[in-house]
N, C-alpha and C positions, 0 to 999 in steps of 0.2 A: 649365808642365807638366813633369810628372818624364820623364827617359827610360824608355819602357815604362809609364806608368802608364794606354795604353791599350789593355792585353795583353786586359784581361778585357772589353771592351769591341770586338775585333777578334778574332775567335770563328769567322774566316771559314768554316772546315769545318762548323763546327754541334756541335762536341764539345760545348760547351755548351748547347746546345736552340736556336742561334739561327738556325741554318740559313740563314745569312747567304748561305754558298755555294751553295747551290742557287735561291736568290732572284735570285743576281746570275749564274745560271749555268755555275759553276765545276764542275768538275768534273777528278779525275786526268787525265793526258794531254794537256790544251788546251795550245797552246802559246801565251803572253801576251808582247805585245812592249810594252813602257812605255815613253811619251813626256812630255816636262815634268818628268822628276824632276829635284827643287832641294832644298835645304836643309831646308826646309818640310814635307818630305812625312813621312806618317806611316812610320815602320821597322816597328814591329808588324806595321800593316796588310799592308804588301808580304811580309812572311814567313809571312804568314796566310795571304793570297793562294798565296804558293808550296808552303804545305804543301798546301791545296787544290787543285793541279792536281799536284800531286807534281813540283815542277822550278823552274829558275831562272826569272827574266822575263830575255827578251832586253831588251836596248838599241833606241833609236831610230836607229843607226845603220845598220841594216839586218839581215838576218837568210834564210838559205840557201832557208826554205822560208815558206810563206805563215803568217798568223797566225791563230789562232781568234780569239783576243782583245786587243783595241786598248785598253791601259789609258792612259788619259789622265788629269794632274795639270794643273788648271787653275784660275788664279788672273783675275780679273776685269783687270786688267793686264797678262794677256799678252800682246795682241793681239787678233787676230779669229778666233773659234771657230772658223764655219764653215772658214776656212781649217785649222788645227788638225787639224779631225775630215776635211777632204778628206787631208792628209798621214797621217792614222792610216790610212783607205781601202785609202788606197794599195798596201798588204801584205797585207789582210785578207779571208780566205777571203771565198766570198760567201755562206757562211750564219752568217759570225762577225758579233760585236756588239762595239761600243763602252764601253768601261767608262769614265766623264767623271766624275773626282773633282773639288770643288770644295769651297770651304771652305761651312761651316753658316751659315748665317743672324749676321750679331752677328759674327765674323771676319772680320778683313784678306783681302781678294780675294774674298767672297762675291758670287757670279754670280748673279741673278735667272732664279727660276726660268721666267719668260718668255722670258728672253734666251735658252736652253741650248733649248728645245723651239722656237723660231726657228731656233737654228743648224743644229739637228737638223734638221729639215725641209726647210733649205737644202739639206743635205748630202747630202739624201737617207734621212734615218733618222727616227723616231720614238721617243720615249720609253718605256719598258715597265716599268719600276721603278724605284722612287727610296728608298734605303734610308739608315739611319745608319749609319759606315762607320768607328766608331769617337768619338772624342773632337771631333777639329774640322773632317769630313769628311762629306761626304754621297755617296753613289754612286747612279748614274742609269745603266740599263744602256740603250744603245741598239741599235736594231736596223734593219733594211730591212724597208718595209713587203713585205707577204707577194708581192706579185708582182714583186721586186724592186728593187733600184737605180734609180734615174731616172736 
């Protein structure tokens, strides 16, 4: 794959009719802390992602104030989710959601969409959308069920 060749394809605002951002509920102002980013991950996407909330994504290293949004890069390989998505938690407002990138179906690291809605559950969260997130990405936005955290 070219560098960028999945600009038009990673549309996160919806400039182009896709409304990606508001599917995966992005929105200007959220502040997004990203975990798992490697080599691998899409660039597009993450700039798509920031022009949609108007701002940088922090790092996983920590961050002054709490998160709206837990974007997570995760490869079938990395470990144990549920572990994973309790470290995203851990920063994340309590009415923010998890955003659990994974590769598509047919790519290296592809997670079973069984597996991710177990971990979820574990976690504490449930599944709420599951969208194309570009070329070799799928995005699943997760969230706490409505009477919170377990």
């Amino acid at each position: 794959m070219e560098k960028g060749s999945g600009a038009a394809q990673t549309d996160v605002a919806g400039r182009g009719g896709g409304g990606l951002a508001a599917r995966l509920g992005l929105k200007p102002g959220l502040l997004v802390q990203e975990f798992g980013y490697d080599a691998d991950v899409d660039d597009d996407l993450r700039i798509a992602i920031e022009d949609a909330v108007d701002g940088e994504l922090a790092d996983e290293d920590g961050i002054d104030d709490v998160a709206d949004v837990g974007l997570l890069w995760w490869r079938e390989d990395d470990g144990d989710l549920v572990d994973a998505l309790v470290d995203v938690l851990t920063n994340l407002a309590d009415n923010g959601a998890v955003l659990l990138l994974t590769p598509k179906s047919g790519r290296d690291g592809h997670v079973q969409p069984s597996e991710i809605e177990e971990a979820a559950l574990t976690a504490g969260l449930h599944a709420t959308t599951s969208v194309s997130a570009g070329a070799d990405w799928i995005a699943t936005r997760l969230v706490a069920p409505r009477g919170g955290r377990r």
